[in-house]
Phi, psi and omega in degrees: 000113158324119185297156170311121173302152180221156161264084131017120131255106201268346189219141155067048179228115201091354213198166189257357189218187194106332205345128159204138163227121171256131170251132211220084182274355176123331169232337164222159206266135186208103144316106183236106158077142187210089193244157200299131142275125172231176185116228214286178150305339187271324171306315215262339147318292177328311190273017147223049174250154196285152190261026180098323164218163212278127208255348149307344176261289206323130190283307220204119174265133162252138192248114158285331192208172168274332196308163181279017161257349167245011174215357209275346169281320178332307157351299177270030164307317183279321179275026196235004181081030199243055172296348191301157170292147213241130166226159190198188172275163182291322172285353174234338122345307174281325150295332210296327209283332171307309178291309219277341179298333203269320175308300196286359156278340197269307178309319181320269188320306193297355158273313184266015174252011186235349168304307206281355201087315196291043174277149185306132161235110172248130179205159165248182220244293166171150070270158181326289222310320185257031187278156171236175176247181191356149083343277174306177167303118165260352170235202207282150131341104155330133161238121183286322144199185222247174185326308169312319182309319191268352162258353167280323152299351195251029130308311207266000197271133181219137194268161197235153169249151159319125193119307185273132199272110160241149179253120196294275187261179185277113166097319179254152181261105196252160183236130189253132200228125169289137177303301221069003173258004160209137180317128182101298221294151190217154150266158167239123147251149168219142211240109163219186174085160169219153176071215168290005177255341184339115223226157176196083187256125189270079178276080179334295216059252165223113180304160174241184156320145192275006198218075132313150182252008211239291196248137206284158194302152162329138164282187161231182177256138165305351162190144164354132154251158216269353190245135155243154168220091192255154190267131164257049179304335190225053189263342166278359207250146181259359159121202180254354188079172148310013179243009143093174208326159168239182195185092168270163166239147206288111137325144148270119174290135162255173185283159173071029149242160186274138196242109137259168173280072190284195194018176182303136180286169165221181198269160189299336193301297186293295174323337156272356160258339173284342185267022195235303171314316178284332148091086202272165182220127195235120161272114180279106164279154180208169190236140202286327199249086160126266175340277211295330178308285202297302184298324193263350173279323206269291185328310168300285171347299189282345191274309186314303167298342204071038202260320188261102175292156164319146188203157163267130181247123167261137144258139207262060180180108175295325192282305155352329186260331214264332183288321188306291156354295188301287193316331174289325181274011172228015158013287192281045178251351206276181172255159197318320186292316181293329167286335163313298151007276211273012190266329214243008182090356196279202178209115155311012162237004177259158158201177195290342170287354188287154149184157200267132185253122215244029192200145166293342178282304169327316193298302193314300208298359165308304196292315165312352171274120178298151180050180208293130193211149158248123167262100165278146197189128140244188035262161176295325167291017187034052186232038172180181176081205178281349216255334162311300169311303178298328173290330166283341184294310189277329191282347189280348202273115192280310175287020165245159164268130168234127186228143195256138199235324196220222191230128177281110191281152188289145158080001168272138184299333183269003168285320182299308183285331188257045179210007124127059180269157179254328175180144205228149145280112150256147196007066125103016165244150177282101159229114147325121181291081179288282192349089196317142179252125200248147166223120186271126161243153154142349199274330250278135178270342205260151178275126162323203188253356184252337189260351179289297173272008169259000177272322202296313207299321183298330248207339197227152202262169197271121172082036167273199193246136192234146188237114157238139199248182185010090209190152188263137163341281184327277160006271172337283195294331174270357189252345159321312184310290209293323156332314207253325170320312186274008161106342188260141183266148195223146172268152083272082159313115188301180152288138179084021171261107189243129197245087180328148171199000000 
């Protein structure tokens, strides 16, 4: 007798970053997904920790995207005994080895920047009510796993085309359906069984918008399934409206007061034309797969039409430049205007004011520009990278902008600056925050709660079962409601929750 199928949610159930799922059909074992915690220190503890279940049984692993809360662990599949094929999409497949080489160069430095003293220390100062102690690490680092590990894993990868049914496993079948939230990124069905053991389960990965202006519409299953195990990250969020991105600037919080995105918004439009007229110099932290595509895409779109005058916009980011690439040689994933673009040879991210930054000299002399300039940098969380040199340059500069695009994880400097910090220690210096602080919505990679649920309604048979992962408790719990409202049995799994199905 076949045993009961189960889901594992070993990552991100309840919480936004971990991703892990073991799917257990009874003869074989599947890993969907296995990605970094991030936020404090006791998260980035978690990744190196046993991850819950024995990884010597896992048949067959699935990567839905590159971002690092869903791929950033792979990297210790081969010492933890995990050898099986990594399947993915053709596009991410062309990135993964990139990502997992530059994390594990990166864990590299942070060791040995913590031998030398020089680790980046960041904290704030105050308001009282928000000081923290270290930001940065203040004790050794994990190293998860070292350089050799992450091209021996990306040795394991193996690609799937969208659409196409490939078997993984002894018995399953995985089906890769585009996400929209990232170039490459997918939902998976995976199928095993016959007859009355049939089994069909739909594992979202991060859902994207149901209107990207960037990436072409959600694929589908060829018919319903009766299990879903969809991720709710904005699943509480009622969306940005309908007028495209908004743009408040960050109250500087005192104490016993509340730090909002305060006074009236205005459109991303009018704002880069009044901060191109004053002639202001603005940084964007961003993350290189997605964010920064999506921002030099919108941006580019507008300088063409004559909605944005022309400006120089730098990016601060080598993988940012080589993904910008990825998206052009896979044109027909976009959404038609822009593929159209990459059909006729263009890139739906140049213009003439754009240009790419390949040196720490190039970096400086960025910073060092004189009149109304754009800066891309990452990380999106300001807890690492180039954005940090730049966030010292800048945050002091009553004519600069630090403008925030995406959602800022607790305990990261870009959470501090975009919830209304006044002054930070950065690299062991005292700055008052002159600078204005911007927080953009409408940029969001992930689908709001009206688009969460006409993608489930689409996707799941009516009083089927919904498994929701990845997602903050709030989250969760308002996009469950509306999930049970339409008739559907809904999971909410702890971490470490294992769920028949």
């Amino acid at each position: 007798m076949i045993p009961t199928p189960t889901v594992l949610c070993a990552g991100a159930a309840g919480e936004v970053t971990g991703s892990a799922n073991l799917i257990d059909t009874g003869r074989a074992k599947v890993l969907v997904d296995f990605g970094l915690f991030q936020g404090g220190h006791s998260q980035e503890e978690r990744n190196a920790e046993h991850p819950g279940f024995d990884a010597r049984e896992v048949d067959a692993v699935i990567l839905t995207h590159a971002h690092m809360d869903h791929c950033g662990r792979m990297g210790r599949l081969g010492k933890l005994g995990c050898h099986a094929g990594i399947w993915c999409t053709e596009p991410t497949a062309e990135v993964i080895a990139r990502v997992l080489r530059s994390s594990a160069s990166l864990q590299r430095l942070r060791v040995e920047e913590h031998a030398s003293g020089t680790v980046p220390s960041m904290r704030v100062l105050a308001p009282a009510s928000m000081a923290t102690g270290e930001l940065g690490r203040t004790t050794v680092p994990p190293i998860l796993y070292s350089e050799a590990e992450a091209k021996s894993t990306a040795g394991q990868v193996r690609s799937c085309g969208y659409g196409e049914a490939c078997q993984i496993a002894e018995g399953v079948n995985a089906t890769f359906l585009d996400a929209s939230h990232v170039i490459g990124s997918a939902s998976v069905l995976l199928e095993w069984g016959r007859g009355l053991s049939r089994r069909r389960l739909l594992c979202s990965g991060d859902i994207g918008p149901a209107r990207s202006p960037l990436l072409r519409a959600h694929g589908l299953p060829a018919e319903p399934v009766e299990t879903l195990l969809m991720e709710s990250t904005n699943g509480g969020r009622a969306g940005g409206g309908a007028g495209g991105p908004m743009v408040r600037v960050v109250t500087p919080h005192i104490d016993g007061a509340t730090a909002v995105a305060g006074g009236p918004s205005e459109s991303f439009s009018e704002y880069l034309r009044q901060a191109v007229a004053s002639g202001r110099r603005l940084l964007f932290p961003a993350f290189a797969l997605g964010r920064m595509q999506l921002l030099l895409s919108w941006i580019a779109s507008a300088v063409r039409e004559g909605t944005v005058p022309e400006f120089p916009v730098f990016v601060d980011s080598a993988m940012a430049a080589r993904i910008c690439d990825l998206y052009a040689r896979h044109g027909h994933l976009l959404d038609p205007a822009p593929a159209r673009l990459c059909a006729r040879g263009e890139t739906p991210f140049g213009f003439e004011g754009m240009r790419l930054l390949r040196s720490r000299r190039e970096s400086e002399g960025a910073i060092a520009q004189d009149g109304a300039s754009a800066l891309m940098a990452g990380s999106g969380f300001c807890d690492a990278g180039p954005v940090l040199r730049h966030l010292a340059r800048m945050l002091g500069d009553e004519g600069c902008d630090i403008v925030f695009t995406g959602h800022q994880i607790a305990g990261t400097l870009g959470h501090a600056l975009s919830h209304g910090a006044s002054r930070i220690e950065l690299h062991g210096r005292e700055i008052a925050v002159r600078a204005q602080v911007r927080v953009v919505s409408g940029f969001s990679g992930h689908a709001f709660h009206g688009d969460l649920l006409n993608w489930a309604q689409q996707r799941v048979i009516p009083g089927g079962r919904v498994i929701l992962n990845h997602g903050s408790p709030a989250a969760r719990d308002s996009f469950a409601a509306t999930l049970r409202t339409h008739g559907y049995r809904v999971d909410l799994p702890q971490p470490g929750e294992a769920i028949s199905i």
